[in-house]
N, C-alpha and C positions, 0 to 999 in steps of 0.2 A: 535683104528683102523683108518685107513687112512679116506678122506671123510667123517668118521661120528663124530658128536660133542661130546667133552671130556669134561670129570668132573673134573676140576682140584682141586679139594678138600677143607679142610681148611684154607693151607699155600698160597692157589690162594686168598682165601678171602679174606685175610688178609692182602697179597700184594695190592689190590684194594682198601682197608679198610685206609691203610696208603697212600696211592699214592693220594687216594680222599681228606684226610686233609692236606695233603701237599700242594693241588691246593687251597683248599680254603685257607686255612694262605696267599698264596702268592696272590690269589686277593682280598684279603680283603686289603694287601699291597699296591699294586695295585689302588684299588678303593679307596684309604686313600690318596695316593698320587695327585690321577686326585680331588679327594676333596679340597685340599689346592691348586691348582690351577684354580680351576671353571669346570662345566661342559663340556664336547666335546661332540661336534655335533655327531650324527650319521650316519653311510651307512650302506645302506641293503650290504649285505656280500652273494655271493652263492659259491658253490662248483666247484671244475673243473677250467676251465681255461675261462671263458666268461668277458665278458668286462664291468658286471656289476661287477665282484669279487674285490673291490678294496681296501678298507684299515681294515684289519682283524685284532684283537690281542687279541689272546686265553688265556681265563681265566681259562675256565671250558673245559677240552678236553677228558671226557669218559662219557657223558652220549649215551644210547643207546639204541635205539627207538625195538629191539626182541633181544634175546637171540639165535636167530638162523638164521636169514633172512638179515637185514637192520641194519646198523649203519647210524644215522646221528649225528656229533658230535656239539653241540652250542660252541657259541665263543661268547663272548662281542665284539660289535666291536666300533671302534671309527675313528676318522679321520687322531689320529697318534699313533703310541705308545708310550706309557710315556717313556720309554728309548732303548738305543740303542741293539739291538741283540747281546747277550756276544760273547765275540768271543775267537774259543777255538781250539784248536790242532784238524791240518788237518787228525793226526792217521798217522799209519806206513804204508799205501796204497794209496797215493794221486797219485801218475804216473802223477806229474806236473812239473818238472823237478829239483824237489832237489834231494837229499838224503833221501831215508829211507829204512828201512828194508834193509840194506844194500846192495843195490841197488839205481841206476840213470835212474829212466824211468820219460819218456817222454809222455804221449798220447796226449797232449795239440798240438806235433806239425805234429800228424798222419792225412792224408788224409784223409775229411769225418767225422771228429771229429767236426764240429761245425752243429749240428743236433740237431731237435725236440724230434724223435723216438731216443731212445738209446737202445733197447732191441737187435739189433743187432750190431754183431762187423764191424768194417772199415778195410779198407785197406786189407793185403795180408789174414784177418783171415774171416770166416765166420759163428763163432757159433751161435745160441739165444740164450739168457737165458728166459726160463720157469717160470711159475708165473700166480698170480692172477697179470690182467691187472692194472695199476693204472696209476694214473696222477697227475703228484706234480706240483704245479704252486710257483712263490714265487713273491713275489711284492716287489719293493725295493724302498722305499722312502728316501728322506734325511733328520734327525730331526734336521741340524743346519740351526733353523731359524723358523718360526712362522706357514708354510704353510702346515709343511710336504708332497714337492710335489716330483712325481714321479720321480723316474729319468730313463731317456732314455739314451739308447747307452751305457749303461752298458755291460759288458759279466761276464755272469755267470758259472762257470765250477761245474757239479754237478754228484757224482757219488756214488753209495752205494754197498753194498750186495749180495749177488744173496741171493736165497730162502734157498739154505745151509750153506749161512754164508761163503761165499767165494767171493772173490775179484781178478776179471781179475787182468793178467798181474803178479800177486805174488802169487796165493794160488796154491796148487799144484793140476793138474789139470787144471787148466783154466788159466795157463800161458803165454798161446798161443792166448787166448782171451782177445776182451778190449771192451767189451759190459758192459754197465750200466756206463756208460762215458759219456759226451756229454759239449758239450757250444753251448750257445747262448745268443744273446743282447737284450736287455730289449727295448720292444714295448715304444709307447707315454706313457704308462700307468704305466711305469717300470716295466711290467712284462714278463716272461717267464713262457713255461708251455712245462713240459718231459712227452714224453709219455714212461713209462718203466714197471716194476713188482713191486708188492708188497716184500719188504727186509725180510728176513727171521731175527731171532732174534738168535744169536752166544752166547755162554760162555759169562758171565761179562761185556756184555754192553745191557741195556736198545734199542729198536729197532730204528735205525738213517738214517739220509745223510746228506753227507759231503757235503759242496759246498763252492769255492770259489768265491767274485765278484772281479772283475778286472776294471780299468776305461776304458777299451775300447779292443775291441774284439783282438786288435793287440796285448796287454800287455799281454793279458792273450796266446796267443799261439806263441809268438816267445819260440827261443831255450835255451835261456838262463837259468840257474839254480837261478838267485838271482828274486824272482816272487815279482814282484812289485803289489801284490794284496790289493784293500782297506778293505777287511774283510775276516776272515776266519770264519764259524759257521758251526754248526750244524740243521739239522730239527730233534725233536724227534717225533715218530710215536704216535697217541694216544692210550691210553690202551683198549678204546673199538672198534677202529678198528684189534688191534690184536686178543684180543680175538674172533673175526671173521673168525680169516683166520688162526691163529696158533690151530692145530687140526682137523682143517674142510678143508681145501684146500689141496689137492694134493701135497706131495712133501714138506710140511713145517713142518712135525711131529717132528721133533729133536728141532725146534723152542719152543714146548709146554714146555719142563721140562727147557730152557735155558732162557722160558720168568717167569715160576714160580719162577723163586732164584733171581730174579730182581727186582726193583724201581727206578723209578724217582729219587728218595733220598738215594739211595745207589749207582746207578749207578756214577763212577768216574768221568765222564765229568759232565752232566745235575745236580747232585746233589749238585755240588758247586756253582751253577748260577742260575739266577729265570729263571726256567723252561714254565714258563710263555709265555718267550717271544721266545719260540723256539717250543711250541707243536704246532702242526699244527690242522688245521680245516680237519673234513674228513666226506664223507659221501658216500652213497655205498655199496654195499654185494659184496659174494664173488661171483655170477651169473652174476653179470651185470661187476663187478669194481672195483675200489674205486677210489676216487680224494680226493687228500691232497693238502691243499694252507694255505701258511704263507706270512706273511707282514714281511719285514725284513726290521726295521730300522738301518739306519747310519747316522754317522754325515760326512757331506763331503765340 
């Protein structure tokens, strides 16, 4: 039933069952590698978009402090990430000026498109899109070289989902909208922080956002179709912030049976790359929120 908490059975268990050793093989990876090159310092790490949040990179990304109220997800943090963020197919809905889904859109060079709030649309259109509230921050550091340090004046383009698994500008229905879009340039800190919805979870892919970084807010919105972008990636959602909001939040119940046939390890993108460096830190209920922040290293 809508609002109230779902049992999702055996084959839920057992999703969670595999998707947990999967995390651990890949930080034990992980902690094997930061081994043979000495310890890294640590920073405290928090949630949301604050200016203490700085260099995160998620080991462990489903533990989960009730079963019905609060997720907070741990993360190892360090001062860089052992390697760079995979970088992986923007999908058939980027509206960044190539080619896809047989179509040429554009939103990169819409009026009002370089925004914090993405939940509504710009220019001639004005839907929202509906949701548990949430806030993705991403940090962007550069790992070529000793410091891992931030990098500014970056532009970031980031856009995902709605709660029914639909994408402004191409899904039908919401053609007319270009909400869950947005760019912006990366603070002293290298970070950016969207305030948008929690992504709903669609057929055949594990719950995501797309984001492109660009070396300056100009590269990334002129008109051109050849996107001179420095990375393409994904952020994947953690599995105990879903089970939060897939069956309990309003408006996401198609999400519930599209998140049980799923894994980290089966899903076609996150399961051929260490997922490691793409799950994001989250913490929050569906009452108050949620805030998701990843450290996205590059070499630049």
């Amino acid at each position: 039933m809508p609002d109230q908490p779902h049992d999702h059975g055996l084959q839920h268990d057992l999703r969670l069952l595999q998707a947990q050793q999967l995390r651990r093989r890949q930080a034990l990876r992980w902690l094997s590698g930061i081994g043979a090159a000495g310890a890294l310092p640590l920073i405290g790490c928090g949630g949301g978009g604050g200016g203490d949040t700085l260099y995160s990179t998620t080991t462990d990304s489903s533990s989960s402090t009730s079963s019905s109220s609060s997720t907070t997800t741990t993360a190892t943090t360090s001062s860089c990430p052992a390697a760079d963020i995979p970088t992986e197919t923007m999908g058939p809905y980027p509206a960044d000026g190539g080619s896809a889904s047989g179509q040429t859109l554009n939103a990169l060079t819409l009026a009002g498109i370089t925004r914090s709030d993405i939940r509504t649309s710009v220019g001639s259109a004005s839907g929202t899109a509906v949701g548990v509230p949430t806030t993705v921050t991403l940090t962007l550091v550069d790992r070529n070289g000793t410091t891992c340090a931030p990098l500014a004046g970056y532009a970031i383009y980031l856009w995902h989902c709605t709660r029914d698994g639909d994408y402004s500008l191409y899904s039908s229905g919401v053609t007319g909208e270009n909400y869950l879009r947005g760019v912006q340039v990366t603070d002293a800190n290298g970070q950016v922080t969207f305030t948008t919805i929690f992504p709903g979870c669609y057929s055949g892919r594990w719950p995501h956002i797309h984001f492109e970084v660009y070396p300056s807010l100009s590269a990334a919105t002129d008109s051109t179709s050849v996107r001179d972008y420095t990375k393409v990636s994904q952020l994947a959602v953690p599995a105990a912030a879903c089970n939060q909001v897939y069956g309990v939040a309003t408006g996401y119940d198609a999400s519930v049976a599209n998140f049980s046939a799923i894994t980290l390890a089966s899903d076609n993108v996150f399961g051929s790359d260490s997922a490691a460096y793409q799950v994001a830190s989250a913490s929050g209920d569906v009452s108050n929120g949620f805030a998701l922040s990843l450290v996205v290293g590059v070499s630049v």
